[in-house]
N, C-alpha and C positions, 0 to 999 in steps of 0.2 A: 321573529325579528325580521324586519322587511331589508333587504339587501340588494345592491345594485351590481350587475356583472361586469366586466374591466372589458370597456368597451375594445379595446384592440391590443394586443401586446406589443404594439412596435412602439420605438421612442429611442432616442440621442444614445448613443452607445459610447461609454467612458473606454479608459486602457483596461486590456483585461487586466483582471485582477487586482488593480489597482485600489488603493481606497477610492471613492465615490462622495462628494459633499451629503453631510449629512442633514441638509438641507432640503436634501429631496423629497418634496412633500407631497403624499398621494392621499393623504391625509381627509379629501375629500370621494374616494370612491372604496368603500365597503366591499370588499371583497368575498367572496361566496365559501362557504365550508360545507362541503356534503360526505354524508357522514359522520360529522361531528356536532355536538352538543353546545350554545355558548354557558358558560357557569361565569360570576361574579370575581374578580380578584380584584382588591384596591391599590392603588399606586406602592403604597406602603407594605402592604402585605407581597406583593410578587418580587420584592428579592430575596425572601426564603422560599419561595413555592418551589417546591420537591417535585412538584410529577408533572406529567410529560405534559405537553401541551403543543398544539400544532399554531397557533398565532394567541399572541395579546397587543389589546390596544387601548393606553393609559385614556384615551378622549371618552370613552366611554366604561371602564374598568372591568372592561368584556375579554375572557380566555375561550376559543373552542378549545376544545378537548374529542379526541375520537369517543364516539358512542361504543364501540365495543372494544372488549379488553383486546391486549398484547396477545397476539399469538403468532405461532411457528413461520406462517406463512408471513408475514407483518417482521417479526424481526429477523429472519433468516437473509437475507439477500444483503442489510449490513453488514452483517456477522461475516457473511461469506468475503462480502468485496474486503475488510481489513484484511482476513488471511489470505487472500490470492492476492493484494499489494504488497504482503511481506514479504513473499517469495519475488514476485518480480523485483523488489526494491533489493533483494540481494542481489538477483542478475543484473540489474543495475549499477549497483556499487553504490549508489548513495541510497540516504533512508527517505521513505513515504510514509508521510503523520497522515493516521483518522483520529478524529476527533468526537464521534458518534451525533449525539445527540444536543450539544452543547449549545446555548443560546446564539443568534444573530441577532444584535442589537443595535438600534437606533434610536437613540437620543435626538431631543429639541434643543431650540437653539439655548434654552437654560441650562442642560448638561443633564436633564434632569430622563430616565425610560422613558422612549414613546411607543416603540412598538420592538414586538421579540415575536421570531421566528423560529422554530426546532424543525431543525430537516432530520433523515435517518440515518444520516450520514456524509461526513466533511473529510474531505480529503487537500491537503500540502502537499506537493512533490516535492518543493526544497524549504522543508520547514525549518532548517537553518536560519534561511535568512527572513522567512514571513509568517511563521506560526506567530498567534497573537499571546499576548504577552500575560493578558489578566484572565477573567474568569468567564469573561463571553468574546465573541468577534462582534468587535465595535464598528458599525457601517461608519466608513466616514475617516475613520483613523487605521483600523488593521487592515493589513492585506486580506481578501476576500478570499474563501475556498476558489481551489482548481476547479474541484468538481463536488454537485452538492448532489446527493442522491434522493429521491423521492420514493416509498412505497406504497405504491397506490392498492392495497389490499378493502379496506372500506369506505373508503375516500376517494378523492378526483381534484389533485393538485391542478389540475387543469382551468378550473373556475375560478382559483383564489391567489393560492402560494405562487406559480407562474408568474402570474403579474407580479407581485412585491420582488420576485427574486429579480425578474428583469430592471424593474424600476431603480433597486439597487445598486445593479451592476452586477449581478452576480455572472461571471461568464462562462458556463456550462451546467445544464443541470438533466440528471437522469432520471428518468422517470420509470420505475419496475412493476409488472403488473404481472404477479408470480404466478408459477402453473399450480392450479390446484387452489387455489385462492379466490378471487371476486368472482363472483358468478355474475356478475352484470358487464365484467372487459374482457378482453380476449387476451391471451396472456402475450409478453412480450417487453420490449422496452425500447424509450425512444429517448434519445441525445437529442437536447435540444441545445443549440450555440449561439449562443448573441451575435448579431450582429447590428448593420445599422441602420436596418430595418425591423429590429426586433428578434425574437428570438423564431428560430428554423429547425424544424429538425433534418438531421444528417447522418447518413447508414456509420459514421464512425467518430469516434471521440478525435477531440485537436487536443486537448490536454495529454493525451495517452494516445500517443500515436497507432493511428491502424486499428486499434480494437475496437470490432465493428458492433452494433448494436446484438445482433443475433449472438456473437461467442459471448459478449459480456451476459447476455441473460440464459445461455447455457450453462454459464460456468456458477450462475447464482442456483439455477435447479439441479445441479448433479447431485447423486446420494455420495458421489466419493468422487478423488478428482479423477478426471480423463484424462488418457496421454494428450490427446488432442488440445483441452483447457491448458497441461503443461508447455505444448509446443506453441500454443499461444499467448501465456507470459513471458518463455524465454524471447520472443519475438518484439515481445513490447518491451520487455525488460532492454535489452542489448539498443532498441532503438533510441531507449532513453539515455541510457548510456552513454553509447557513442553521441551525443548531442553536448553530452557536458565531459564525455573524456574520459569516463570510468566505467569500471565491469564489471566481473566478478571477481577478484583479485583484489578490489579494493572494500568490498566486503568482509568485515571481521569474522564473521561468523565463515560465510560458504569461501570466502579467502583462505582459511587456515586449512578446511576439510580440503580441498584442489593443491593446496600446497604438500600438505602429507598425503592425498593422493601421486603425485608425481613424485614426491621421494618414493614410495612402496614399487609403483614403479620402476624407476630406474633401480633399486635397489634389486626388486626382482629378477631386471635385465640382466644386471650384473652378474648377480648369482647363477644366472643359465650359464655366462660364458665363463667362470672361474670354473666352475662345474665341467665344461666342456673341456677347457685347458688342459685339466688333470685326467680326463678319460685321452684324452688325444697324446699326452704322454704315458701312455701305461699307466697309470696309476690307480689304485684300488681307490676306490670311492663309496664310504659308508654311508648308510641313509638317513642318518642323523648331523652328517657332515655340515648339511643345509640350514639348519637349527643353530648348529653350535658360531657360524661364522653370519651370520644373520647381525645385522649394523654395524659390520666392517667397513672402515675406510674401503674404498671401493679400489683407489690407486694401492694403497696399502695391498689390499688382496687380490690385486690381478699379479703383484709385483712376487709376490710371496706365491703365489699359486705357477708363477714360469721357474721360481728358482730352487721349489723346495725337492726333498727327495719321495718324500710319502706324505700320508696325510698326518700323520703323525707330526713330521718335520714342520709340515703348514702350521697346525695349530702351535708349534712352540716357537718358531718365528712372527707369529701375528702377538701372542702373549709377551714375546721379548720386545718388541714396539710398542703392548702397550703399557709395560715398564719402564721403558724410556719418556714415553709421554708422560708418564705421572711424577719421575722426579724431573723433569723439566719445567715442568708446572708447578711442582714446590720449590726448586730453586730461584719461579721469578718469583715469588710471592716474596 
């Protein structure tokens, strides 16, 4: 199939992220797929097609398809970027949507598929308010991903998808070219950022502040995570954060583990100094003392620990309190 290559990537740069008229018609330059095979879909047949596919184009009823199957090196750096966003997205306090593989769709001016896109992955930072609603991201109508990820394992986004994503609007797109993987590129990955001169690459993402092309593609090839990869999410994590006002606190999940961490805490503290109270008055102190008065009011048992006579006395005045709390609490009922 004879194909012509996009002669330049620069052109008009919309708001990021913003939807893009879906008018945008490039409709005249054939875009290149290396490493990929074209196979037949008909207009009517590709809104059930099930399997992956890297571009379709209704003007000719043409899908590439990668030539070789899915494998480790090919879907790993996905896989990885969802779970290193969940953790940042907790440091963060708000949630981060992937979306994997899911169609980018552009419709003609009839309403009717003209052409579909599958990256390897789609990322929302506040998919509250711009995750797309139905069952593809519609150019033209939905908010466009933050960030679109590329893996260049048998293929070379570089000749084809590039172009469509810019022409788009799409405003940032990563491109991964995993260790151990193509033997024709040199491993690494490269942030490309729209602007309006086209798209550039830049040693760090603007969507995800700071995270520079090199930690992002360290932290896709580690066998397990690094402290280092960690001190690099909480870094982005917090940056995001602080930007829209929230932490980790406001996190359901790592909020509640930080909250019963600082009660065990103070609870802890506590315990040293009731503890010390009753040695610092003479008082025999058992080694199970610690155990038995373990989620005590903390006022309750500093107050009880200056007045009692033994520890005997302690426990029967922390139990006569909490006698009194329990028919105070059935007489309001």
């Amino acid at each position: 199939m004879t194909s012509r290559r996009f002669a330049s990537l620069s052109g008009s740069a919309a708001a990021e992220s913003a939807p893009v008229s879906a008018g945008a018609d490039v409709a005249d330059i054939v875009p290149e797929f290396p490493g990929c095979r074209p196979i037949r879909i008909t207009r009517e047949a590709i809104a059930d097609h099930e399997g992956r596919i890297e571009y379709w184009d209704a003007t000719t009823e043409t899908a590439w398809v990668a030539c070789e199957p899915n494998t480790v090196y090919h879907e790993g750096p996905g896989q990885q970027l969802s779970g290193l966003l969940t953790r940042m997205a907790a440091i963060r306090g708000a949630p981060i949507l992937t979306l994997g593989a899911a169609d980018l769709l552009l419709r003609n001016a009839r309403g009717e598929r003209q052409r579909i896109l599958q990256a390897d992955q789609m990322v929302y930072l506040d998919p509250v308010e711009t995750r797309p609603r139905g069952a593809a991201v519609e150019v033209g109508s939905d908010h466009l991903p933050d960030v679109v990820l590329e893996v260049d394992y048998s293929t070379d986004v570089r000749r084809g998808k590039l172009g469509l994503y810019q022409g788009w609007g799409f405003p940032e797109v990563w491109v991964e070219v995993p260790e151990g993987g193509s033997p024709r590129r040199r491993p690494g990955l490269t942030i490309h950022r729209r602007s309006a001169e086209g798209y550039r690459p830049v040693p760090a993402s603007v969507a995800l502040p700071g995270w520079t092309a090199v930690e992002i593609h360290a932290a896709f090839n580690e066998a397990e995570l690094s402290e280092s990869t960690c001190a690099v999410l909480e870094r982005v994590g917090r940056a995001l954060g602080e930007a829209r006002g929230t932490g980790a606190d406001d996190d359901l999940w790592l909020g509640a583990q930080r909250r019963e961490a600082r009660a065990a805490g103070r609870a802890e503290g506590c315990m040293e100094i009731v503890l010390a109270i009753l040695r610092n008055r003479g008082l025999a102190v058992s080694e199970r003392l610690a155990v038995r008065i373990a989620g005590e009011d903390p006022d309750v048992l500093a107050a009880a620990a200056l007045a009692c006579r033994d520890e005997a006395d302690l426990l029967a005045r922390l139990e006569q309190r909490r006698r009194a709390n329990r028919r105070t609490r059935t007489r309001d009922r």
